[in-house]
C-alpha positions as CSV (number, residue, x, y, z in Angstrom):
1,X,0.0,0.0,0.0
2,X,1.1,3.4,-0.8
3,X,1.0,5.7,2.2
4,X,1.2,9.9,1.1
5,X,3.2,12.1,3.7
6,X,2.6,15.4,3.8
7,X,5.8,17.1,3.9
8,X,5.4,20.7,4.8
9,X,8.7,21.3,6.5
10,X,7.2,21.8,10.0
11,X,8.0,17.6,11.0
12,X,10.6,15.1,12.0
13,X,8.8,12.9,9.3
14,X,11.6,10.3,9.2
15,X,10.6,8.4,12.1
16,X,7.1,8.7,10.6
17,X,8.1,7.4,7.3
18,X,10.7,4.8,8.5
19,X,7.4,3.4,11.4
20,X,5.3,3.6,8.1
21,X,8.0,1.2,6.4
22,X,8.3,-1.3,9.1
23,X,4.9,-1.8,8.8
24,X,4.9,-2.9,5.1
25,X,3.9,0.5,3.1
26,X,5.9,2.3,0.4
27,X,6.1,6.3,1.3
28,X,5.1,9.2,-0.7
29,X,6.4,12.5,0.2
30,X,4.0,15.4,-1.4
31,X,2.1,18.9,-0.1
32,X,0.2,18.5,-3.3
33,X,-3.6,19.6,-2.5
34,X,-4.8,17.0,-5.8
35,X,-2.9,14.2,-4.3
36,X,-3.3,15.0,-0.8
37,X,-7.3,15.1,-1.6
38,X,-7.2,11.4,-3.9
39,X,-4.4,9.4,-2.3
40,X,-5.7,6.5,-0.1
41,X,-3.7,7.0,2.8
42,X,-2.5,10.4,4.0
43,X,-0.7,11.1,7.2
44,X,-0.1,14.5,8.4
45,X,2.5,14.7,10.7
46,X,4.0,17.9,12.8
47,X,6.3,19.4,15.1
48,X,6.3,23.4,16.4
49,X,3.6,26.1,16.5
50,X,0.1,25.6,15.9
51,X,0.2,29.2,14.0
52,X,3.0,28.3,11.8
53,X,1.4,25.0,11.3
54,X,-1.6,26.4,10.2
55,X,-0.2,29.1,8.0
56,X,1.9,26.2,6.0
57,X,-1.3,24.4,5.3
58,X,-3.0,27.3,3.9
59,X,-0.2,28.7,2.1
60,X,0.1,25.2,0.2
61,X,-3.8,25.2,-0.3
62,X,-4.3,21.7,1.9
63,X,-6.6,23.6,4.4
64,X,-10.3,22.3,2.2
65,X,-8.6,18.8,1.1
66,X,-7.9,17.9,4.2
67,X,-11.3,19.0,6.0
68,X,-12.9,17.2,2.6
69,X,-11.3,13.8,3.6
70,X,-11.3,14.0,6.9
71,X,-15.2,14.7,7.1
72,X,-15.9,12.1,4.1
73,X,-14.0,9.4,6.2
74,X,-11.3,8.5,4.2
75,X,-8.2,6.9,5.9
76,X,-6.4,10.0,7.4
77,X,-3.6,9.9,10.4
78,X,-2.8,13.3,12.2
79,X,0.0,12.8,14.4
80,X,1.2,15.0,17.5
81,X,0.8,18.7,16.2
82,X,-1.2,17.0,13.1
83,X,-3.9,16.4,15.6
84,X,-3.7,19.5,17.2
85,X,-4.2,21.6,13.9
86,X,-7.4,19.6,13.4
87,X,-9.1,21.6,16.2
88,X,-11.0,25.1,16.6
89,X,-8.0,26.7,17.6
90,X,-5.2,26.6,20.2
91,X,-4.1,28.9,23.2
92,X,-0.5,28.4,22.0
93,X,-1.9,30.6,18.3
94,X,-4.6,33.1,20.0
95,X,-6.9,34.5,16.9
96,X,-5.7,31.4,14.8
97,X,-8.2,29.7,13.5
98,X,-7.5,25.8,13.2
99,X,-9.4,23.2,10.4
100,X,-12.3,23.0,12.9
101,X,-12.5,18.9,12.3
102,X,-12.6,18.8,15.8
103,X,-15.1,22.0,17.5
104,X,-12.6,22.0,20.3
105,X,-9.6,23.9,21.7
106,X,-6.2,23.0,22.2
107,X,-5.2,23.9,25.7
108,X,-1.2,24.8,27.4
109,X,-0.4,22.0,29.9
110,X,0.1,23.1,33.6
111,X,3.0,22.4,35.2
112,X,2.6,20.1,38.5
113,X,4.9,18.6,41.4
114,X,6.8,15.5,40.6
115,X,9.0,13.9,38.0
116,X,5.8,13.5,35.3
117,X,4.4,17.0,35.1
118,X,7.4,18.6,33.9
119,X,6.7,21.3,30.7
120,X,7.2,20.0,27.6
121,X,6.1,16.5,28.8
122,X,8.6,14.7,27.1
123,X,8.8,11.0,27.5
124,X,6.6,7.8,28.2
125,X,2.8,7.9,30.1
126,X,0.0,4.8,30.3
127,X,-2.9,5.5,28.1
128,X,-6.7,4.3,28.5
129,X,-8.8,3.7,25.9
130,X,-13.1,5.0,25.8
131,X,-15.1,1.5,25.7
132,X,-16.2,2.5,22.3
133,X,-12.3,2.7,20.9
134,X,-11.9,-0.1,17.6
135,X,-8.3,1.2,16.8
136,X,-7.0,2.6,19.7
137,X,-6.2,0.6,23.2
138,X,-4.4,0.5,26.6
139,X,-0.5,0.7,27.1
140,X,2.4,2.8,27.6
141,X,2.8,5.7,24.7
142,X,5.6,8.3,24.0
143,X,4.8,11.7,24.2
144,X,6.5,15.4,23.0
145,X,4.2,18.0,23.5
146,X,2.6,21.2,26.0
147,X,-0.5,21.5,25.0
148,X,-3.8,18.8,24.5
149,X,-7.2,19.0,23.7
150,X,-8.7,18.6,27.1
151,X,-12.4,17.0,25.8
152,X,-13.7,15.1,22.7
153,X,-16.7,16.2,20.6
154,X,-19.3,13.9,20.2
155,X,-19.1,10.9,17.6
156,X,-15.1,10.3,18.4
157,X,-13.8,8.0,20.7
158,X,-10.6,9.0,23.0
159,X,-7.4,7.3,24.4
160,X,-6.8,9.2,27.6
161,X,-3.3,10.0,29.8
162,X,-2.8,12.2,32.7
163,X,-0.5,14.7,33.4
164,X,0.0,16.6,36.9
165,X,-2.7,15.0,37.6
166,X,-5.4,16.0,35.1
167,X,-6.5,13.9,32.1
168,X,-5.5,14.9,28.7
169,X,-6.5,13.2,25.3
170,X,-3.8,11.6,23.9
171,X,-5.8,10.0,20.6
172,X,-9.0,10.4,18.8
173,X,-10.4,8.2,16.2
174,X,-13.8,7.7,14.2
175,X,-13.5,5.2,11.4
176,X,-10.5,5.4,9.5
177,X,-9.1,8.6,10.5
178,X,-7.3,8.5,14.0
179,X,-5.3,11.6,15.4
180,X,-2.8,10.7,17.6
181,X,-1.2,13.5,20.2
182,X,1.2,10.7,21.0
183,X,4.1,9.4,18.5
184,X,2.7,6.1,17.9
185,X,6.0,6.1,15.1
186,X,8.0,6.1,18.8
187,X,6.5,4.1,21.2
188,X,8.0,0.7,20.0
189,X,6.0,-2.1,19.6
190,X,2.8,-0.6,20.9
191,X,3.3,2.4,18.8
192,X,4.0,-0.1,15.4
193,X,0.6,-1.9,16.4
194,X,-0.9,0.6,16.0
195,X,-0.2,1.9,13.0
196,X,-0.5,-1.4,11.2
197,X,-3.7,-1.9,12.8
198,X,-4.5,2.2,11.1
199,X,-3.3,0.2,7.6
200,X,-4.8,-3.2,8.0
201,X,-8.3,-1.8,9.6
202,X,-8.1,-4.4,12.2
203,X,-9.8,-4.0,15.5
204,X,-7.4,-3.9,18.6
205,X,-7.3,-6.5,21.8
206,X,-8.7,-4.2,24.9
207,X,-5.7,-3.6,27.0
208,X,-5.3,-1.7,30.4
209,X,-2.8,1.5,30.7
210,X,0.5,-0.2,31.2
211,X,3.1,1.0,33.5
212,X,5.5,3.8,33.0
213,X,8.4,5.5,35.0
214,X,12.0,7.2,34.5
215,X,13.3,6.5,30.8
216,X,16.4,4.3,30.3
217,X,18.3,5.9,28.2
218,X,21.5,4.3,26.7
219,X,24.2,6.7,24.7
220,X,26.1,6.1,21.5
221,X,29.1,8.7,21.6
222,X,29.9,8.3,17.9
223,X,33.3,8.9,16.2
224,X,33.9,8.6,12.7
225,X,30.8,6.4,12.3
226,X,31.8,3.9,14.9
227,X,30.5,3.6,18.8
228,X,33.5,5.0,21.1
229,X,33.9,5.3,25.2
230,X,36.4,6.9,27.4
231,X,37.1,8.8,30.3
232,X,36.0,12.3,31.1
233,X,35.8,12.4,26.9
234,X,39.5,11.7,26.6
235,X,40.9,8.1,25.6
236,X,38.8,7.3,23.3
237,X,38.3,3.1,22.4
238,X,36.4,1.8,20.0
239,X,32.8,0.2,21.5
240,X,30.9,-1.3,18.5
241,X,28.7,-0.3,15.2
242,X,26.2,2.3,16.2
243,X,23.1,0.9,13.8
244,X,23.7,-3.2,15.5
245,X,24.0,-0.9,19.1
246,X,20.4,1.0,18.4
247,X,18.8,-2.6,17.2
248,X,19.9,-4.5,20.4
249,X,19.2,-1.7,23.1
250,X,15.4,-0.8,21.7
251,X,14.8,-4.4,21.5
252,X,16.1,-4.8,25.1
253,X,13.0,-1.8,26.1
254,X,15.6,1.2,26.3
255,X,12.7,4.3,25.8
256,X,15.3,6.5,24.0
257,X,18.0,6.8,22.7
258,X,21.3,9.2,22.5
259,X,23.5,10.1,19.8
260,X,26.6,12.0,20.5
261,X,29.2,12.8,18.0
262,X,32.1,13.2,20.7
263,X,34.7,14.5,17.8
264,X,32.1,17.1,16.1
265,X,32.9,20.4,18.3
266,X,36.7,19.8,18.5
267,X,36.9,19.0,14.8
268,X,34.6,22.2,13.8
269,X,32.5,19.6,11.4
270,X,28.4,18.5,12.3
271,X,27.2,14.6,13.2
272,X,27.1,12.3,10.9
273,X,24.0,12.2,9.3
274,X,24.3,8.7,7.5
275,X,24.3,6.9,11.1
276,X,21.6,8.9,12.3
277,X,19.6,7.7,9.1
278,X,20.4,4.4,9.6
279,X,19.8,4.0,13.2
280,X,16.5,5.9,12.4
281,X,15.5,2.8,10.5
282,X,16.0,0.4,13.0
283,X,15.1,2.5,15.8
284,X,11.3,2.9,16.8
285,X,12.0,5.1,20.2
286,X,12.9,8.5,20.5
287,X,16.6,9.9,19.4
288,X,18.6,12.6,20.3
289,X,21.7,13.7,18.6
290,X,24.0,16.1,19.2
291,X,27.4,17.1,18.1
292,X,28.3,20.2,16.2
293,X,25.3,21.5,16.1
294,X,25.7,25.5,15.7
295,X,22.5,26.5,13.2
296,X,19.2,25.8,12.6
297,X,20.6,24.2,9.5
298,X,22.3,21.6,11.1
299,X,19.0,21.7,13.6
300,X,17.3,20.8,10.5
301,X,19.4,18.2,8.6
302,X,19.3,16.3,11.4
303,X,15.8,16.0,12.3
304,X,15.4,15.1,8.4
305,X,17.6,12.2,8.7
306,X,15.8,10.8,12.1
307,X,16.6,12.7,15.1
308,X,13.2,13.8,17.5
309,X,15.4,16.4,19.2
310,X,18.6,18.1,19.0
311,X,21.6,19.1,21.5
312,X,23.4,21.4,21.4
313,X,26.1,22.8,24.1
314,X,29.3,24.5,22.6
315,X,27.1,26.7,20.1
316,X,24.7,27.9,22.5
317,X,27.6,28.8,25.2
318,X,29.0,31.0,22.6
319,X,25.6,31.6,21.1
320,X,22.8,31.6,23.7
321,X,19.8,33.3,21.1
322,X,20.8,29.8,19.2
323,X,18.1,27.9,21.6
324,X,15.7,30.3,20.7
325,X,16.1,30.2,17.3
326,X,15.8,26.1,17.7
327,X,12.8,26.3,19.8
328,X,10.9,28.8,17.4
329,X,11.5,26.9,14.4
330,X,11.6,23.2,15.7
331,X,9.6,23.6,19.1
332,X,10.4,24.0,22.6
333,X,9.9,20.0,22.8
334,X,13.4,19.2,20.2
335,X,15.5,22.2,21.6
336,X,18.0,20.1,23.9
337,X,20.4,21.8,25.5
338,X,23.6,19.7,26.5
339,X,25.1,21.0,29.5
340,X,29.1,19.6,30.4
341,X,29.4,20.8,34.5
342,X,32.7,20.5,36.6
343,X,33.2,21.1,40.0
344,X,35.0,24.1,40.6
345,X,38.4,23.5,41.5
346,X,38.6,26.6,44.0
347,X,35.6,26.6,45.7
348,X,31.9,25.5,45.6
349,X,29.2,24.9,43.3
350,X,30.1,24.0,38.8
351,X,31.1,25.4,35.6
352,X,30.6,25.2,32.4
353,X,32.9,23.3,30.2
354,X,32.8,23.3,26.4
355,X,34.4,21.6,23.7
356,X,34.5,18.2,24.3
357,X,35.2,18.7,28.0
358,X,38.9,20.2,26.7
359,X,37.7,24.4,27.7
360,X,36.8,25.8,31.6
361,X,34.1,29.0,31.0
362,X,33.9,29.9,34.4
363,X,30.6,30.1,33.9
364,X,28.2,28.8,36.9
365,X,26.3,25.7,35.9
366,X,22.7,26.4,36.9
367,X,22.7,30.1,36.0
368,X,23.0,29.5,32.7
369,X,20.9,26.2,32.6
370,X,18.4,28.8,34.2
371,X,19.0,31.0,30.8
372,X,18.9,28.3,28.2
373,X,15.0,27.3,29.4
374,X,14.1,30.8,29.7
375,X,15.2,31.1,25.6
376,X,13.7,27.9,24.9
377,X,15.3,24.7,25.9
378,X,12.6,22.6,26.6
379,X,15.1,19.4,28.0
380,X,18.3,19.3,29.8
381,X,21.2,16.7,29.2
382,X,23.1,17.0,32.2
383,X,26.8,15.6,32.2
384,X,28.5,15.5,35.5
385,X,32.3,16.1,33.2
386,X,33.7,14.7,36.9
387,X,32.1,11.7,37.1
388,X,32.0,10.4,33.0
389,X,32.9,7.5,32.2
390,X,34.3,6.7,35.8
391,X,31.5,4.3,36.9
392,X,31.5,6.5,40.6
393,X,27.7,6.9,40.4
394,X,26.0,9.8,39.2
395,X,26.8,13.7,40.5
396,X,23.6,13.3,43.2
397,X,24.8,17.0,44.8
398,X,24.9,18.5,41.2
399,X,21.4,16.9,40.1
400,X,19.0,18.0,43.1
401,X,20.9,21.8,42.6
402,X,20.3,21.5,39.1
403,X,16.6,20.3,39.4
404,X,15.8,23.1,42.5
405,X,17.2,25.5,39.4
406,X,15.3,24.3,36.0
407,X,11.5,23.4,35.8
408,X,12.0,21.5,32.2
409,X,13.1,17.6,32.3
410,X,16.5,16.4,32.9
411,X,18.7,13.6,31.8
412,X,20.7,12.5,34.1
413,X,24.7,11.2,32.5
414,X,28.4,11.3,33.9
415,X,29.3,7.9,36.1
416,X,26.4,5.4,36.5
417,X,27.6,1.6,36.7
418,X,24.6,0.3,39.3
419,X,21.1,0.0,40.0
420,X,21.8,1.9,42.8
421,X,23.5,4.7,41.7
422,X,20.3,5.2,39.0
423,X,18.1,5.0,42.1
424,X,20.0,7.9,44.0
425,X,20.5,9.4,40.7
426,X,15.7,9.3,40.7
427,X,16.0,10.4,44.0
428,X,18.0,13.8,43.7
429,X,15.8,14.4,41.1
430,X,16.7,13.1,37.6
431,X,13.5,12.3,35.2
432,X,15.8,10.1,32.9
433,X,19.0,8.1,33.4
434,X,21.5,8.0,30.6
435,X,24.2,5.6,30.5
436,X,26.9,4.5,28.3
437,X,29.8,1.7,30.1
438,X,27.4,0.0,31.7
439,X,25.4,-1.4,28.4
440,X,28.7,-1.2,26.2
441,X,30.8,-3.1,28.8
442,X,27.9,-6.3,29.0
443,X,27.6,-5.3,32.6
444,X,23.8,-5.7,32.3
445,X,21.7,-5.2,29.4
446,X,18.5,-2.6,29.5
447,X,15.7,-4.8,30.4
448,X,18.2,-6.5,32.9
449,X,18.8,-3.1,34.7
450,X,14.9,-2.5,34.4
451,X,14.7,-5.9,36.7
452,X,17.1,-4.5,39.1
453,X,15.4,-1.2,39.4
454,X,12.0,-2.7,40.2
455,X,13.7,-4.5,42.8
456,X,14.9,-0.9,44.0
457,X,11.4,0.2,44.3
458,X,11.4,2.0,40.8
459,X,8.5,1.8,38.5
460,X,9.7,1.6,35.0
461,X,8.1,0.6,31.3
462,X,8.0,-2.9,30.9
């Protein structure tokens, strides 16, 4: 079957495209109205504002073919903001007028206590399906997003999540056309499910929510298209190929995954963007690269080859209106900033370091993770430099200053080698634990450390 995808520059679409492969269709890239209007399949995916969103469907003239198919029933697939530009209007756009598919508003997520009602809710949540759901059905999804439609007009049924405590609609689906405010093209085998089931028009099995937690997230540094490790970024060995790497930890349950392109900065050229297409491929979880990445051009050749979200640390040091650039074009939700922090060597609290570790700022560590969300980071990869690659455990003391400091989500990395030191690492405040030695090394593999963890008391995504 032949699947079109509208391309209109405001997506990510390769995880869409390379989900949409997996699952036995041949993609069609267009923002033709004529063949967005008479193709058989359409998904319309979407990443950013719900202004520009809508101002890049009118200006390609998709506004009436898509309200034409969409109300006629034919097999249609809005995914993330896709879904959100099918409603009245949104109070991210105010005077924007949306298609109106759905006579209902898009409403800003409220930030709420606790490690799962961060803004942007970035990450994994259990979703429950309305009794009269065909399509859609219980589990654990991926989200990227902060703002939901908040109720469902009558004649769709809803899948349902919660954030800070208040429930959110996280699909919608009447017939053949299903809108999806989760990435069903990244939440692994669920997520692939369901978009066969979308292809096939097969009826799903009832399932409850299933359970979530912290995300596991192992990390590819990348050097010259190969997997390295070291030591506080120095001492480099070689660790493995980085596509067989992404195949083994996302069938192990790993709920993202990092690319780092350790030689970029110090070499003045960007990532690779032949690994990250190729680990895109394989890879039906959320990825992250970073590495060289100083414009919104590299911003953007990455996400075209598969990232979900970019980092991005030397640049925005030297460049801080960089992360506001990134977030107005991509999204608050794939700005990323990576942030490298020593201990100071003459007194308390961290600096920056930049460059691959090899350059002190002097800068103070949380002031300017403070600045990077106020321009628009809307996640923060936080790298103890003192503890990488050491297997000491996780900078706990950094971490809870760091979380008292920033209200976005952090990623914890810089030192893990146990359960335990993940479980301190939860408790000082990380939302996600990234690790490298202890997955490269065959100390335990992810679903393995997901065992240990429950045993710590930690919920986690089966």
């Amino acid at each position: 079957m032949t699947v079109l995808l509208i391309d209109t520059g405001l997506a990510n679409t390769a995880s869409v495209a390379a989900a949409l492969v997996r699952a036995g269709a041949t993609v069609v890239r267009s923002h033709d109205p004529a063949r967005v209007a008479e193709a058989p399949f359409v998904v319309m995916p979407g990443v950013g504002h719900f202004g520009a969103g809508m101002a890049a469907l009118a200006d390609r003239g998709l506004v009436d073919p898509l309200r034409a198919r969409i109300a006629a029933g034919r097999p249609t697939l809005g995914i993330c903001l896709g879904l959100q530009l099918w409603a009245s209007s949104s109070a991210e756009a105010p005077g924007v007028a949306g298609l109106w598919v759905l006579p209902a508003a898009v409403a800003a997520l409220r930030p709420g206590p606790g490690p799962r009602a961060r803004v942007p809710h970035l990450g994994w949540a259990g979703v429950r399906a309305d009794p009269g759901c065909r399509l859609l059905t219980g589990g654990a999804a991926n989200f990227a997003h902060s703002d939901a439609l908040d109720a469902v007009p009558p004649g769709w049924s809803a899948l349902w999540a919660t954030h800070a405590g208040r429930p959110f609609v996280a699909a919608v689906e009447r017939g053949r056309v299903l809108g999806c405010q989760l990435h069903p093209e990244l939440s692994g085998a669920w997520g692939q499910q369901l978009i066969a089931r979308w292809l096939d028009d097969r009826p799903a099995v009832p399932a409850p929510a299933g359970p979530v937690g912290p995300r596991i997230v192992p990390c590819l540094d990348v050097r010259d298209g190969r997997v390295v490790k070291g030591v506080r970024f120095q001492g480099l060995r070689d660790a493995g190929d980085p596509v067989a790497q992404a195949r083994a930890y996302a069938a192990q349950g790993a709920d993202e995954l990092v690319i780092l392109d350790v030689s970029a900065t110090a070499e003045g050229r960007a990532a690779a963007t032949a690994t990250v297409a190729a680990v895109r491929a394989v890879l039906p979880v959320p990825l992250t690269v970073g590495g060289g990445v100083r414009t919104e051009a590299d911003a953007a050749r990455l996400l075209a080859a598969g990232a979900d979200k970019v980092a991005t640390n030397t640049a925005a040091v030297r460049d801080p209106a960089l992360l506001g650039r990134l977030a107005g074009r991509f999204g608050v939700q794939c700005t990323v900033l990576a942030l490298d922090a020593a201990r100071r060597p003459d007194g308390p609290g961290w600096e920056v370091v930049i460059a691959a570790g090899t350059t002190r700022t002097g800068r103070d560590a949380l002031d300017w993770a403070r600045e990077a969300v106020d321009r628009g980071a809307g996640e923060l990869l936080l790298t103890s430099w003192d503890r990488d690659g050491t297997g000491e455990g996780y900078d706990t003391e950094l971490l809870a200053a760091m979380r008292a400091a920033v209200p976005v989500p952090i990623i914890a990395s810089g030192g893990a080698r146990t359960p335990v030191h993940m479980a301190r690492a939860l408790g000082a405040g990380a939302d996600a634990l990234l690790a490298a030695s202890i997955f490269h090394d065959g100390l335990l593999t992810v679903d393995q450390l997901k065992t240990a963890l429950r045993a710590e008391g930690v919920e986690v995504r089966q």
